[in-house]
Structures are given as structure tokens and as C-alpha cells.
N, C-alpha and C positions, 0 to 999 in steps of 0.2 A: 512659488505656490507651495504651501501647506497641507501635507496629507496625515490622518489620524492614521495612528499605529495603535493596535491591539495585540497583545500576546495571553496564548493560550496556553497550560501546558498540560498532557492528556495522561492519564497515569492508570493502570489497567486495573478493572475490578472483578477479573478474576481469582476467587480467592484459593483455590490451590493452581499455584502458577508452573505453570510448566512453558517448557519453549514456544510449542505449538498454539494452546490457547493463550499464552500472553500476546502472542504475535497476532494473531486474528483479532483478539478483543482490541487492541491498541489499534490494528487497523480500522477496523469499526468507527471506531472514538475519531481517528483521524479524517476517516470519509464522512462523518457526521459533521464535524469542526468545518472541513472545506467547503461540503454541501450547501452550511448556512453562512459563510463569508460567501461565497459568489453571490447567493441569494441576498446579501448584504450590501451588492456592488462594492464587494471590495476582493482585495490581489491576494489570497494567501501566498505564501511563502514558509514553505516546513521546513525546520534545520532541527536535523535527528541525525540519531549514534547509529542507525542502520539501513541499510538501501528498501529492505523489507519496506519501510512508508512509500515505497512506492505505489504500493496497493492499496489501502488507503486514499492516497492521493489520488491516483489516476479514478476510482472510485469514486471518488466528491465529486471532480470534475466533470466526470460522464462521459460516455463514448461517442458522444453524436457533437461534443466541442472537446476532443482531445486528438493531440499530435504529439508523437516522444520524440525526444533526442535523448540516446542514451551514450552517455561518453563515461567507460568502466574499459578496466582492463578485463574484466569478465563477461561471457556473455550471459551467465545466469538466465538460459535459454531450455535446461532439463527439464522434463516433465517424471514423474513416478515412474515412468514406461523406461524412458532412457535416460539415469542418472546411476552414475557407477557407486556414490556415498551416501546418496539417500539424506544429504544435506538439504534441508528446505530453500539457505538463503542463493543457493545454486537455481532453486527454477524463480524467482520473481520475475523474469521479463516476460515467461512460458505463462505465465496467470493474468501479467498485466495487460497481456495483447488477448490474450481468451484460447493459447494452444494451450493449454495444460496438460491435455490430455481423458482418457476416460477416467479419472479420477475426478475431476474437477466436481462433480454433483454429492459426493461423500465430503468432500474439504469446504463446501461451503455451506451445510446444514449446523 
């Protein structure tokens, strides 16, 4: 059996780009992209240069049909509260499961 493949590629339109809002806009674009393939009856599958899509992803998918397995040498489990570098790509699991922290309502306006 025969299944259609489509490929997207999602490219950020914000126009002074910095780490932070290139990363949310690109999620965005990405949770929009998955949101309307499932709506499509069809399987996305994202292959990106950083774990950041996970947000994104898990995003599209929505939390009432989503399950992770996360297999990283990292646990990328920090929030604002507790992260010694103040690295962003340090808390992605902390946002995608919904602990972020009392930050979380400033980082998603």
C-alpha cells in the first residue's frame, strides 16, 4: 500500500530575529503545520536541527491525544525558577508537559 507524502518547510517571520522570538514564531508555524495534518488524517513527522520543536509539536497534537517518550541525554526539565544558565533550550520538557513554572503566562503572550 501507497501512502501520499507531503513536505512542509516552516521558516520564521519574525523580522528582527532573535533567539527567543525566532523560537516561539517557528513553534507557532510548527503547531499550526501539525494541527492541520492530523486535521488532514494524516502522520506528521518533524525532522528539525533543534529539540525546541518539541513545542510546537506537542502543541499541534494537543494534550487530550498526546503521550511522550523522551530519550535525550538531557533532561531539559528547568523552569526560570530553577535553571543555573538561564538557557532556554534547558527547559523544553518543563513547558511541554505544562511545569514551566510562574513564568509561563509572560512567555506565551
Amino acid at each position: 500500500m501507497w501512502h501520499q507524502v507531503g513536505s512542509y518547510r516552516i521558516e520564521s517571520r519574525v523580522s528582527f530575529k532573535t533567539e527567543i522570538d525566532t523560537t516561539f514564531d517557528l513553534n507557532r508555524l510548527l503547531s499550526e503545520q501539525i494541527s492541520t495534518a492530523i486535521r488532514s488524517k494524516m502522520l506528521p513527522i518533524v525532522l528539525a536541527g533543534n529539540r525546541n520543536n518539541c513545542l510546537g509539536t506537542t502543541a499541534g497534537i494537543g494534550q487530550n491525544r498526546l503521550s511522550i517518550v523522551w530519550l535525550d541525554t538531557h533532561g531539559d526539565f528547568n523552569t526560570p525558577e530553577t535553571t543555573v544558565s538561564d538557557f532556554l533550550d534547558g527547559m523544553r520538557q518543563a513547558m511541554a508537559t505544562g511545569r514551566y513554572g510562574d513564568s509561563t503566562e509572560s512567555i506565551s503572550r
